[in-house]
PQR file with spaces between the fields and no chain letter, atoms N, CA, C, O and H, PARSE charges and radii, in Angstrom:
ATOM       1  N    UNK     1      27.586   29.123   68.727 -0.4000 1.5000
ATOM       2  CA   UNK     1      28.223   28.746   69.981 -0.0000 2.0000
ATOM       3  C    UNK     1      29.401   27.850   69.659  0.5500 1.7000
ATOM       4  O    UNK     1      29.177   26.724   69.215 -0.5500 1.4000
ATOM       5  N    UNK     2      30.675   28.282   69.857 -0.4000 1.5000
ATOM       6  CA   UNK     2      31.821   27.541   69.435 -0.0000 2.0000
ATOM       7  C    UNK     2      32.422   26.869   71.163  0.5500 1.7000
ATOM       8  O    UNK     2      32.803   27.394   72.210 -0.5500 1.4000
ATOM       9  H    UNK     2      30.857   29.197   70.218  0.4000 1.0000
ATOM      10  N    UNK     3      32.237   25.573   70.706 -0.4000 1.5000
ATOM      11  CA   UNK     3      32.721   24.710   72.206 -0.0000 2.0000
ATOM      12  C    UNK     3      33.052   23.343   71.673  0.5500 1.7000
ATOM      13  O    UNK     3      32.585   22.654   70.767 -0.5500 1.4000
ATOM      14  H    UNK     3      31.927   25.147   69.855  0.4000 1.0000
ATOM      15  N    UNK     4      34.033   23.189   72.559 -0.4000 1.5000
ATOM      16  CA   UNK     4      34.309   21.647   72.314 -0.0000 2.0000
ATOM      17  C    UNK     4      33.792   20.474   73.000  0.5500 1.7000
ATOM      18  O    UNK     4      34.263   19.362   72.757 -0.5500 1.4000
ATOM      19  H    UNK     4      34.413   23.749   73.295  0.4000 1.0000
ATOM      20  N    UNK     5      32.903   20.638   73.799 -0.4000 1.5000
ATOM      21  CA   UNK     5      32.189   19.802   74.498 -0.0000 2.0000
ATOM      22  C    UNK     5      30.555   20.330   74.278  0.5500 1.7000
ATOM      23  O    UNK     5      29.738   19.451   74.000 -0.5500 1.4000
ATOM      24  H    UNK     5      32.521   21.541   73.996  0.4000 1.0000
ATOM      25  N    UNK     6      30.075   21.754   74.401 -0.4000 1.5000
ATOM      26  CA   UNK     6      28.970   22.021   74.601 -0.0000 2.0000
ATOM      27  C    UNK     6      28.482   22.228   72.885  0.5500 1.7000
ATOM      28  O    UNK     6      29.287   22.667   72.064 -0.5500 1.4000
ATOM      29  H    UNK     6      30.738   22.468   74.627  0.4000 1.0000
ATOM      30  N    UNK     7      27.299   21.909   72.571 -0.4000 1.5000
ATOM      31  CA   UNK     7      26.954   22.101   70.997 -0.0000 2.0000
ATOM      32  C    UNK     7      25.623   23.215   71.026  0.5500 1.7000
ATOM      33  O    UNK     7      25.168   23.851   70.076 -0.5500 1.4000
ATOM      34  H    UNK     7      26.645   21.552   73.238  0.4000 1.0000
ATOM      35  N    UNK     8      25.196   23.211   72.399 -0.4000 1.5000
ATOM      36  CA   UNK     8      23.692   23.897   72.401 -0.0000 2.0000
ATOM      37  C    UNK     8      23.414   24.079   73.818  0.5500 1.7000
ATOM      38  O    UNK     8      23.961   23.249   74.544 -0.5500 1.4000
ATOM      39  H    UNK     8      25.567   22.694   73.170  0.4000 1.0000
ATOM      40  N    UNK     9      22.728   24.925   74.366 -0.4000 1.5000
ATOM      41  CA   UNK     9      22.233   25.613   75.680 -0.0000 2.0000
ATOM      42  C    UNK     9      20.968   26.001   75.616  0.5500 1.7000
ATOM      43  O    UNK     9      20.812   26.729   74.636 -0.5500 1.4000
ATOM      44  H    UNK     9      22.283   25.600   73.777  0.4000 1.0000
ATOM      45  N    UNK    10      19.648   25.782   76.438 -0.4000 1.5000
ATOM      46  CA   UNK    10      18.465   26.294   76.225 -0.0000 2.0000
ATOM      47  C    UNK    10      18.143   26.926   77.713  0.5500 1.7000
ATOM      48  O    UNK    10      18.982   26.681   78.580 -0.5500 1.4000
ATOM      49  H    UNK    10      19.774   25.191   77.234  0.4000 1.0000
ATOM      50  N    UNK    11      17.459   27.400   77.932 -0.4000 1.5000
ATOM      51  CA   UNK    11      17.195   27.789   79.041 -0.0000 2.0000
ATOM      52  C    UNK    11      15.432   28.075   79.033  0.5500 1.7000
ATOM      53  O    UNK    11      14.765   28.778   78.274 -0.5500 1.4000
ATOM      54  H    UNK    11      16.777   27.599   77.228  0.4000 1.0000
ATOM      55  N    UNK    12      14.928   27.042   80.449 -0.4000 1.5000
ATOM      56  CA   UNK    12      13.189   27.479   80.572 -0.0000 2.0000
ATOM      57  C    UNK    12      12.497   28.311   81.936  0.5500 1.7000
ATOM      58  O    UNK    12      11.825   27.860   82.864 -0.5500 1.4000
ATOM      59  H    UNK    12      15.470   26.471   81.066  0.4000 1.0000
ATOM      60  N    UNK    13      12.856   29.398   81.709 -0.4000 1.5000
ATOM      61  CA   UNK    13      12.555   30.009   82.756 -0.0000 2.0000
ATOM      62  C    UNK    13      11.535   29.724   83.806  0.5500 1.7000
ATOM      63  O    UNK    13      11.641   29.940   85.013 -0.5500 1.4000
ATOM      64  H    UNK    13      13.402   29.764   80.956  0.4000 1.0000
ATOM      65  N    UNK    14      10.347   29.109   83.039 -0.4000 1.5000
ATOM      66  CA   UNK    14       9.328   28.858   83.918 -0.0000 2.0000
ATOM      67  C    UNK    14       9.522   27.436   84.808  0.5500 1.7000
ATOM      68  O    UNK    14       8.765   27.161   85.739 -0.5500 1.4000
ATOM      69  H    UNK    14      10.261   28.933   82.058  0.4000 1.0000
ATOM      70  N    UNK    15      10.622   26.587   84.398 -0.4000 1.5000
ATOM      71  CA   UNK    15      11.031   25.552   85.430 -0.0000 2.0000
ATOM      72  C    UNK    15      12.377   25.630   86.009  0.5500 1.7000
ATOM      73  O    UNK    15      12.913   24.916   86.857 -0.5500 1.4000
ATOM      74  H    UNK    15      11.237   26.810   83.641  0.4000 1.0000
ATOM      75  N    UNK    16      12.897   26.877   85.223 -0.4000 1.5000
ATOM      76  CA   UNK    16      14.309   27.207   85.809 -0.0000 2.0000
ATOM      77  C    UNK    16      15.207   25.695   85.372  0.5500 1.7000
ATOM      78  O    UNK    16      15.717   24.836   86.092 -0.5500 1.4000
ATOM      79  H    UNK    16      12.461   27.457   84.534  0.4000 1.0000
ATOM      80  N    UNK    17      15.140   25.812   84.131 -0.4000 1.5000
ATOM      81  CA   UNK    17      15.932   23.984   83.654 -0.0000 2.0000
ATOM      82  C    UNK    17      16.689   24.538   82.466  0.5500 1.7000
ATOM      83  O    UNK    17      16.295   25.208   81.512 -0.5500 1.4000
ATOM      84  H    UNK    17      14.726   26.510   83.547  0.4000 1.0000
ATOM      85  N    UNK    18      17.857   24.086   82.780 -0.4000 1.5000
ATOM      86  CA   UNK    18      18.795   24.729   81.829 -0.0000 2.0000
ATOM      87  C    UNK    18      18.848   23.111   81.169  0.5500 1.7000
ATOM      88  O    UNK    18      18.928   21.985   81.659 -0.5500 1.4000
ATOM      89  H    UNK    18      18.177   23.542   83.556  0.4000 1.0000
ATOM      90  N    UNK    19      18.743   23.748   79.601 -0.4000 1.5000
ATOM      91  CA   UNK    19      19.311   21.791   79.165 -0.0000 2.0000
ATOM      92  C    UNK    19      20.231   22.391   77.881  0.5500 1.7000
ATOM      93  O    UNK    19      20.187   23.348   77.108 -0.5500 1.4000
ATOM      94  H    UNK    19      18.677   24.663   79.202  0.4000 1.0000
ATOM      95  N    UNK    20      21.045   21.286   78.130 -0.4000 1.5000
ATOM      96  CA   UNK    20      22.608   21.254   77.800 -0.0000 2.0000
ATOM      97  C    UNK    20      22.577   20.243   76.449  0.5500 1.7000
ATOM      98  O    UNK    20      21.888   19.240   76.629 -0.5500 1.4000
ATOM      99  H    UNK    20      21.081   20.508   78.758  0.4000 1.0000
ATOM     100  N    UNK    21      23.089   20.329   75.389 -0.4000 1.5000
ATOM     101  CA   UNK    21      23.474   19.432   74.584 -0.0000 2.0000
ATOM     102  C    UNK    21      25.119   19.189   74.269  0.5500 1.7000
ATOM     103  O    UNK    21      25.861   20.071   73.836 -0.5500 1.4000
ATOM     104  H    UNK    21      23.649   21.145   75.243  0.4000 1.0000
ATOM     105  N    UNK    22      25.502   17.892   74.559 -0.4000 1.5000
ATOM     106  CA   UNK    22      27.034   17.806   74.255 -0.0000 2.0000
ATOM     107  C    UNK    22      26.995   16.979   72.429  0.5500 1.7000
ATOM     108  O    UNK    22      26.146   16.443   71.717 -0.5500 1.4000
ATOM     109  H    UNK    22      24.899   17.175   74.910  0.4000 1.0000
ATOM     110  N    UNK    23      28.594   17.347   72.336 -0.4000 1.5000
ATOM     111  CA   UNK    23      29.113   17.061   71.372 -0.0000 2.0000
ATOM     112  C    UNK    23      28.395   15.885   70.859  0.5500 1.7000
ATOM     113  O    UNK    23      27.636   15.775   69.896 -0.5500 1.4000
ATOM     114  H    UNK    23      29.284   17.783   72.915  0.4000 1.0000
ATOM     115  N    UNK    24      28.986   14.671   72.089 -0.4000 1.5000
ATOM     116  CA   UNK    24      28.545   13.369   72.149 -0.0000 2.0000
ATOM     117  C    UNK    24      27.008   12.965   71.347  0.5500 1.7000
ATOM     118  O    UNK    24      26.750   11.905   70.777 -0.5500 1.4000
ATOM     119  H    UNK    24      29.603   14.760   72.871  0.4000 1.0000
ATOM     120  N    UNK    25      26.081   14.207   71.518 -0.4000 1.5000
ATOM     121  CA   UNK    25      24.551   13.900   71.154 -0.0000 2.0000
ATOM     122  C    UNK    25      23.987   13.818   72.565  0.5500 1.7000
ATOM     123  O    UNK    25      22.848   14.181   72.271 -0.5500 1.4000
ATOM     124  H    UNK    25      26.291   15.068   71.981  0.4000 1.0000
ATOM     125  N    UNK    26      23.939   13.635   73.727 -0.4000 1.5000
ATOM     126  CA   UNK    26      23.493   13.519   74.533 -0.0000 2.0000
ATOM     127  C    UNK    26      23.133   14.788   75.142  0.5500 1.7000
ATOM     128  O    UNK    26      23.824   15.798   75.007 -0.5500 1.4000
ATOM     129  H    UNK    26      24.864   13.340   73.966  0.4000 1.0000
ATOM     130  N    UNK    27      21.954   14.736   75.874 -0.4000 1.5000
ATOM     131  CA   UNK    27      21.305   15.805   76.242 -0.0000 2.0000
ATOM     132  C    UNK    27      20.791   15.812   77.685  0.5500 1.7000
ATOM     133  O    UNK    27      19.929   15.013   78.050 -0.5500 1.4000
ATOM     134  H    UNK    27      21.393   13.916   75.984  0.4000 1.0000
ATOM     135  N    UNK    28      21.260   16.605   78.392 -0.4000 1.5000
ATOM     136  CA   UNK    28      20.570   16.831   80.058 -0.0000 2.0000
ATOM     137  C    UNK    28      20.333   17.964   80.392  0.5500 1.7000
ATOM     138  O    UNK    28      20.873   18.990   79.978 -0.5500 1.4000
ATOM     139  H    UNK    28      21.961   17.254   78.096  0.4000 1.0000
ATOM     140  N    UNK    29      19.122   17.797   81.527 -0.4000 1.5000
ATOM     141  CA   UNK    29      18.332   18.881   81.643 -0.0000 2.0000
ATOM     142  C    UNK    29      19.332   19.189   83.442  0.5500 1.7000
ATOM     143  O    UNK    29      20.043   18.366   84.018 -0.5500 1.4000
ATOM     144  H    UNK    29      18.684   16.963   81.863  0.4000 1.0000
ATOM     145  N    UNK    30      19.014   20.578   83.875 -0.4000 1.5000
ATOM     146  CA   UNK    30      19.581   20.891   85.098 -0.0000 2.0000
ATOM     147  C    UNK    30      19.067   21.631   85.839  0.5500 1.7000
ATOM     148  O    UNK    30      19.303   22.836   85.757 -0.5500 1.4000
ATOM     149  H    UNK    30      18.436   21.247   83.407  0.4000 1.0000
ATOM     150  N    UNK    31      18.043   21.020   86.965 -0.4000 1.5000
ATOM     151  CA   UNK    31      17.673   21.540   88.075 -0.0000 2.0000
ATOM     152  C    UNK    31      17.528   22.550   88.292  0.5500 1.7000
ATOM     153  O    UNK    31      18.600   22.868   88.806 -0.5500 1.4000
ATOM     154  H    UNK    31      17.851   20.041   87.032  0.4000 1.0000
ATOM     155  N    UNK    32      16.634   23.785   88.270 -0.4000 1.5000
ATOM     156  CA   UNK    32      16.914   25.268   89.486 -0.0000 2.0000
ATOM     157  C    UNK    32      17.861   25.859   89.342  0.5500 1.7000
ATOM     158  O    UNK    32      18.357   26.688   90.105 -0.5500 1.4000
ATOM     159  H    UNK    32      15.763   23.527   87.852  0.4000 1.0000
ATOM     160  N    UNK    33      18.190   25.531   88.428 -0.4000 1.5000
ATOM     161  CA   UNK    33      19.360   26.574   87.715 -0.0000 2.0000
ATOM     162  C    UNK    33      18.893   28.181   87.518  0.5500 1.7000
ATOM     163  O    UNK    33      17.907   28.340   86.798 -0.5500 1.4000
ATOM     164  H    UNK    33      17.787   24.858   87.808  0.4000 1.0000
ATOM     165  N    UNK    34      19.556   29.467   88.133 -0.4000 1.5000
ATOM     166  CA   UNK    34      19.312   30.430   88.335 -0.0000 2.0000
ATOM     167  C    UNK    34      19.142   30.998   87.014  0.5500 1.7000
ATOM     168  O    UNK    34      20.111   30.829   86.273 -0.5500 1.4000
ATOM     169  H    UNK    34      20.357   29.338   88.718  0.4000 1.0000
ATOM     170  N    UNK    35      17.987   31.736   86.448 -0.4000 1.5000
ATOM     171  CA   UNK    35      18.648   32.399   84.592 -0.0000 2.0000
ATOM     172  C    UNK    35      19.722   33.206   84.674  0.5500 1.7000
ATOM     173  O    UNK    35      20.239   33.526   83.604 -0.5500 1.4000
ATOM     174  H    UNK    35      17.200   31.873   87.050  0.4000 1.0000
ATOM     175  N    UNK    36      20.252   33.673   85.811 -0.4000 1.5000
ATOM     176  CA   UNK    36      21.936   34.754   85.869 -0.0000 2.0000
ATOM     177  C    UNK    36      22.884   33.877   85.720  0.5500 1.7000
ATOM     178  O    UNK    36      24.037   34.301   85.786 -0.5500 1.4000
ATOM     179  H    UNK    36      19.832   33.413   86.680  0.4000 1.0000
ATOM     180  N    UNK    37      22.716   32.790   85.539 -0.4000 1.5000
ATOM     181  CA   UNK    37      23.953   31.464   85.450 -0.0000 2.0000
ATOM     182  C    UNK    37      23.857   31.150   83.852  0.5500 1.7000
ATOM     183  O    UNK    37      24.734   31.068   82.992 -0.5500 1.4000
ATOM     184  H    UNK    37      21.779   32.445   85.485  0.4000 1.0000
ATOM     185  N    UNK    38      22.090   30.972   83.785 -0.4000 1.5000
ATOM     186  CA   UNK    38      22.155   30.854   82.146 -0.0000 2.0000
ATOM     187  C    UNK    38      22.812   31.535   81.196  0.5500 1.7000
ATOM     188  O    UNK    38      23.519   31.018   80.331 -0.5500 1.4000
ATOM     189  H    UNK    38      21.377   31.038   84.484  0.4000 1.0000
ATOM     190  N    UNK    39      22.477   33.343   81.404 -0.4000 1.5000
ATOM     191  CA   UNK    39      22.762   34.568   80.607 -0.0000 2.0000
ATOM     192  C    UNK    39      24.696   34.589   80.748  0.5500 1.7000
ATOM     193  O    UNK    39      25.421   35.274   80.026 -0.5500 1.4000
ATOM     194  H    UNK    39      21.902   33.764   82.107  0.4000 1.0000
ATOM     195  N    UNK    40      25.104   33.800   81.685 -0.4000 1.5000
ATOM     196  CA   UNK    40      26.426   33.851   82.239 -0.0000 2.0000
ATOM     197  C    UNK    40      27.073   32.964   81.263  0.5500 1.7000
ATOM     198  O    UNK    40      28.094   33.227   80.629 -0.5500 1.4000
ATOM     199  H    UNK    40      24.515   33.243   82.272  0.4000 1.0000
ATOM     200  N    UNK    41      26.602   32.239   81.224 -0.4000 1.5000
ATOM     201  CA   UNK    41      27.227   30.613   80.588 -0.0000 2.0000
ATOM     202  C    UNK    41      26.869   30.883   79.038  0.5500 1.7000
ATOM     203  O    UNK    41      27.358   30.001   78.333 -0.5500 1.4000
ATOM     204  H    UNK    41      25.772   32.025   81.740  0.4000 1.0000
ATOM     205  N    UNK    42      26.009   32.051   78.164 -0.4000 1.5000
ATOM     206  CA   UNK    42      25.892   32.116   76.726 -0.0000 2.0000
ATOM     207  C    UNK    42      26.854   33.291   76.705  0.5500 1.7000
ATOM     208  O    UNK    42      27.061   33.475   75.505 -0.5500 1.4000
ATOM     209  H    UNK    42      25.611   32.768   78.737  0.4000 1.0000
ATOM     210  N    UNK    43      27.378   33.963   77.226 -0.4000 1.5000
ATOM     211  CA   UNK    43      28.241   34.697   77.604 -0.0000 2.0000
ATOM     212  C    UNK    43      29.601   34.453   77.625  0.5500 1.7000
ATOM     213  O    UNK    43      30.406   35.299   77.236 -0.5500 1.4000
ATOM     214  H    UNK    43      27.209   33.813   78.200  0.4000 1.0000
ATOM     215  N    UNK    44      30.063   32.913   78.225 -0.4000 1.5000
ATOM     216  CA   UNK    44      31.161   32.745   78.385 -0.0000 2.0000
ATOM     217  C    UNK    44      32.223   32.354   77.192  0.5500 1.7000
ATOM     218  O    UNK    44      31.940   31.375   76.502 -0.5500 1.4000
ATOM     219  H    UNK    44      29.409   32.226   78.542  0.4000 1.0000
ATOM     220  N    UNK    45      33.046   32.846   77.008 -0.4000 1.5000
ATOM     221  CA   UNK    45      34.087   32.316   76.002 -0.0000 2.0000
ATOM     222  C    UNK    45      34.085   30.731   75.811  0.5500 1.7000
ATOM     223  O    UNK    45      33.812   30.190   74.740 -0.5500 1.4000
ATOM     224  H    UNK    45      33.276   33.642   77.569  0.4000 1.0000
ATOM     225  N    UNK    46      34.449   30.003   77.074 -0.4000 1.5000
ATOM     226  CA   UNK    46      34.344   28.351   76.694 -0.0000 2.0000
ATOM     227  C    UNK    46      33.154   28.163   77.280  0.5500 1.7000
ATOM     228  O    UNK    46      32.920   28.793   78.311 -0.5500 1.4000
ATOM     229  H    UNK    46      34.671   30.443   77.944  0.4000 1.0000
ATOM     230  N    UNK    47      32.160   27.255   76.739 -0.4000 1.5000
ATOM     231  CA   UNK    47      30.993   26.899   77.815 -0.0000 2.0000
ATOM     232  C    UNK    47      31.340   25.810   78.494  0.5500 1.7000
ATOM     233  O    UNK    47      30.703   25.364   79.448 -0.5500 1.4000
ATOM     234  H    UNK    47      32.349   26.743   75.901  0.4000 1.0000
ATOM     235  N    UNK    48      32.629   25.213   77.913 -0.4000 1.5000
ATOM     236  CA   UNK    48      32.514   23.742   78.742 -0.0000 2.0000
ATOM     237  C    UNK    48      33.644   24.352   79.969  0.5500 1.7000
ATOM     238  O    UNK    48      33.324   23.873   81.056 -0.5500 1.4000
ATOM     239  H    UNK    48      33.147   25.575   77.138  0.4000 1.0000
ATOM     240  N    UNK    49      34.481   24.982   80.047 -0.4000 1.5000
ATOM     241  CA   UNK    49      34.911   25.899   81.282 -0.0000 2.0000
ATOM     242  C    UNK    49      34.177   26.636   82.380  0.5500 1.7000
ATOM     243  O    UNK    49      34.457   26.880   83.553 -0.5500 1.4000
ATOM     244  H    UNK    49      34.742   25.372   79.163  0.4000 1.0000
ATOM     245  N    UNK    50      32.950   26.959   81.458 -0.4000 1.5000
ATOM     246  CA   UNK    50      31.655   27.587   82.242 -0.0000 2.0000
ATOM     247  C    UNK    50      31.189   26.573   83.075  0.5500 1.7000
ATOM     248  O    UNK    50      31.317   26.644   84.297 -0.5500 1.4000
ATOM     249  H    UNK    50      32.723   26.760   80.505  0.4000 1.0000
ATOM     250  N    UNK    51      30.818   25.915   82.679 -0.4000 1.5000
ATOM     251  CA   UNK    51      29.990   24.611   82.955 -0.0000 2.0000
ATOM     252  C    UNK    51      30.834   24.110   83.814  0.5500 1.7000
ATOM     253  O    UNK    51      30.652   24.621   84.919 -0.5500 1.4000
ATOM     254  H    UNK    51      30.715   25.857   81.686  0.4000 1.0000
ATOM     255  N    UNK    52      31.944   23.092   83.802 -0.4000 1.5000
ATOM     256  CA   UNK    52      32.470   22.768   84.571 -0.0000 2.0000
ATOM     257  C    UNK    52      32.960   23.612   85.917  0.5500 1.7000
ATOM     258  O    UNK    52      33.468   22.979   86.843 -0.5500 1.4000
ATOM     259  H    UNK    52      32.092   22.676   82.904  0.4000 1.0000
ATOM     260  N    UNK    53      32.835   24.731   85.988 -0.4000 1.5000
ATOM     261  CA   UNK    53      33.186   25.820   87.096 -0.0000 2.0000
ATOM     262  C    UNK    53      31.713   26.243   88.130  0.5500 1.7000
ATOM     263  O    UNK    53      31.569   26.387   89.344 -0.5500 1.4000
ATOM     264  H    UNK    53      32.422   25.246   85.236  0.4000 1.0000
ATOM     265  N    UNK    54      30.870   26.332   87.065 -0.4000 1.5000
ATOM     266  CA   UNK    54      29.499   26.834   87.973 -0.0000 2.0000
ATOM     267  C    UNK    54      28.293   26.093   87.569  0.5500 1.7000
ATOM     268  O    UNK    54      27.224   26.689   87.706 -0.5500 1.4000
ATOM     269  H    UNK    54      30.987   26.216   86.079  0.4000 1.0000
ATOM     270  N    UNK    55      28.271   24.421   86.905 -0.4000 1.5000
ATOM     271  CA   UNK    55      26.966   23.866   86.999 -0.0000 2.0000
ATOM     272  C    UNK    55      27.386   22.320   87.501  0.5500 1.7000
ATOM     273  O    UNK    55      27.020   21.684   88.490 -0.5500 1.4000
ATOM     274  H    UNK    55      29.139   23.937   86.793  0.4000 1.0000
ATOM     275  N    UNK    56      28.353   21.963   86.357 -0.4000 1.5000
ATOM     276  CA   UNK    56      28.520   20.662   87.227 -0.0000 2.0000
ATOM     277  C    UNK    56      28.820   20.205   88.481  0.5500 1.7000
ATOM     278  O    UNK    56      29.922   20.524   88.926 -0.5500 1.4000
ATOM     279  H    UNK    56      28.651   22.479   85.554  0.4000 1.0000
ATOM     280  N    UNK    57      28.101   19.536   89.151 -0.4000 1.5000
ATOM     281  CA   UNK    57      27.760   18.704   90.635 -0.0000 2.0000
ATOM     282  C    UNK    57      27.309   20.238   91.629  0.5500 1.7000
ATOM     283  O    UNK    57      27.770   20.528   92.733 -0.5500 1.4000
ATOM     284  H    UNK    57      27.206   19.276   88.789  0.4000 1.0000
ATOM     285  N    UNK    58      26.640   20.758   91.101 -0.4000 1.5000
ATOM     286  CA   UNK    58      26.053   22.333   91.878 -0.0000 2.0000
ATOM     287  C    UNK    58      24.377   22.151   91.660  0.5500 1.7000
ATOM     288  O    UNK    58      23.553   22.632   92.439 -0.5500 1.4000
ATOM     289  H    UNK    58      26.265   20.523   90.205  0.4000 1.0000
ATOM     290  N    UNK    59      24.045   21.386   90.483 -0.4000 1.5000
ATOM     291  CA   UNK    59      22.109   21.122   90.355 -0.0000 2.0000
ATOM     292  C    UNK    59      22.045   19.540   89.869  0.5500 1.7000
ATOM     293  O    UNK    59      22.785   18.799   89.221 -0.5500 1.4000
ATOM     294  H    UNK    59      24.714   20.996   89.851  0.4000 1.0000
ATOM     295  N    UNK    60      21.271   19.468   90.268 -0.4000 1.5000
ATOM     296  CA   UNK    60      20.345   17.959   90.415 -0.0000 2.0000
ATOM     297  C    UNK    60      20.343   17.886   88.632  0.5500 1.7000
ATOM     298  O    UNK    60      20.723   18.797   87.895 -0.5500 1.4000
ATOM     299  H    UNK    60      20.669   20.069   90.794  0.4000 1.0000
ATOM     300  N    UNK    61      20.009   17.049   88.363 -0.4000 1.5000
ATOM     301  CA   UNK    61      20.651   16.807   86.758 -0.0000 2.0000
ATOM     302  C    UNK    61      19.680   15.268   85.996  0.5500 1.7000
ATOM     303  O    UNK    61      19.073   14.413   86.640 -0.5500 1.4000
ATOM     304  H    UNK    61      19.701   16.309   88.961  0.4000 1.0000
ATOM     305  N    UNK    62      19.786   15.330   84.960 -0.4000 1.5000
ATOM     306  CA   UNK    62      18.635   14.096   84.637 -0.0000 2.0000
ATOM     307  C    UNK    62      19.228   13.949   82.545  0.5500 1.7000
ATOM     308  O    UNK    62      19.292   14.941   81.818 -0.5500 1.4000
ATOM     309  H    UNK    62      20.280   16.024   84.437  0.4000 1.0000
ATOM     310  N    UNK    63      19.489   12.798   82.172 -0.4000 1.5000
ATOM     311  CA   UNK    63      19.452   12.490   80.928 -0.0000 2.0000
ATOM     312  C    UNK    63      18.086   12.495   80.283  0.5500 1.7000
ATOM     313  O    UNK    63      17.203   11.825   80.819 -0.5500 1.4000
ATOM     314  H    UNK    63      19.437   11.993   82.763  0.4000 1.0000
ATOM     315  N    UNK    64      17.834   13.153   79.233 -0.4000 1.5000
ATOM     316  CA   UNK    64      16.964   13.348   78.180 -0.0000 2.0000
ATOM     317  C    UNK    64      16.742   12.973   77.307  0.5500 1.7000
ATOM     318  O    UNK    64      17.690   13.148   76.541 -0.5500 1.4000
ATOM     319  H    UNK    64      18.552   13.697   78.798  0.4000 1.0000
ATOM     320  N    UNK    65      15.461   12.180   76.586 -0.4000 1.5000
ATOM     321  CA   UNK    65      16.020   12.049   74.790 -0.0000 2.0000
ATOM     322  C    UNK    65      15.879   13.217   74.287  0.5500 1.7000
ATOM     323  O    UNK    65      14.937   13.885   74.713 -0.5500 1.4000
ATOM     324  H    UNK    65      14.691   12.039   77.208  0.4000 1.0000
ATOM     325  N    UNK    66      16.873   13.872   73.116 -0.4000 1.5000
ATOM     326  CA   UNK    66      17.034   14.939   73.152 -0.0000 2.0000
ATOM     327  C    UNK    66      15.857   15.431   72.100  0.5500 1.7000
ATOM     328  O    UNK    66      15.886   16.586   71.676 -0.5500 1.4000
ATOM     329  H    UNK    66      17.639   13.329   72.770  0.4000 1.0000
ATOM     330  N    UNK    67      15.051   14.714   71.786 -0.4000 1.5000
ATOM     331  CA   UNK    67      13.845   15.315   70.853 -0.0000 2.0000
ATOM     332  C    UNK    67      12.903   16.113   71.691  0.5500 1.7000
ATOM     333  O    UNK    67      12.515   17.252   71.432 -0.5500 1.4000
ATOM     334  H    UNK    67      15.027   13.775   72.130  0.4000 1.0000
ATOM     335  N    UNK    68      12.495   15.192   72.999 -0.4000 1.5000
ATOM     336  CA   UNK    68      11.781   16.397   73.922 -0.0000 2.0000
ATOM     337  C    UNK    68      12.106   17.617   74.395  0.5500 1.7000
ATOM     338  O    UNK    68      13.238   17.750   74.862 -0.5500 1.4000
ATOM     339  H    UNK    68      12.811   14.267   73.209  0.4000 1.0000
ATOM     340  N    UNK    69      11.034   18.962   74.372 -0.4000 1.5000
ATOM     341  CA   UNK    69      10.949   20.034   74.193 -0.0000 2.0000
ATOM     342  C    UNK    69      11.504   20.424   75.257  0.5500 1.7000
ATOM     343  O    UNK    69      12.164   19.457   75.637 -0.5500 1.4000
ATOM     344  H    UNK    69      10.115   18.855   73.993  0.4000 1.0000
ATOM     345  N    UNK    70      11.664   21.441   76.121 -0.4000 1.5000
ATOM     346  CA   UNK    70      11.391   22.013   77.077 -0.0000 2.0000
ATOM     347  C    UNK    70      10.683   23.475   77.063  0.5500 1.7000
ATOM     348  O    UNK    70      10.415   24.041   78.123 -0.5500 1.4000
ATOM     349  H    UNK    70      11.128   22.226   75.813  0.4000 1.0000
């Protein structure tokens, strides 16, 4: 995954929680996130274009330490 902001993308279907890892090291998980947004966003040429277009301020959102699983 080549991005300049995004380093990693997971997706848990069974809570519908997309979690995001940035450059920075920091890690957040994202709300009810649809998996057609997920499959969309590993898809996209930039993810941080992705992201900023169809997740940020669109799902409820939460900081993580990024060792926990999902």
């Amino acid at each position: 995954m080549s991005s300049s902001v995004v380093v990693a993308i997971r997706y848990d279907p069974s809570s519908s929680t997309l979690r995001v890892t940035y450059v920075s090291g920091l890690v957040y998980d994202y709300r009810n996130v649809p998996e057609t947004v997920y499959a969309e966003m590993k898809l996209a040429t930039s993810k941080g274009a992705f992201f900023d277009d169809n997740i940020k301020g669109k799902y409820e959102f939460e900081r993580v330490d990024d060792r926990a699983e999902i």
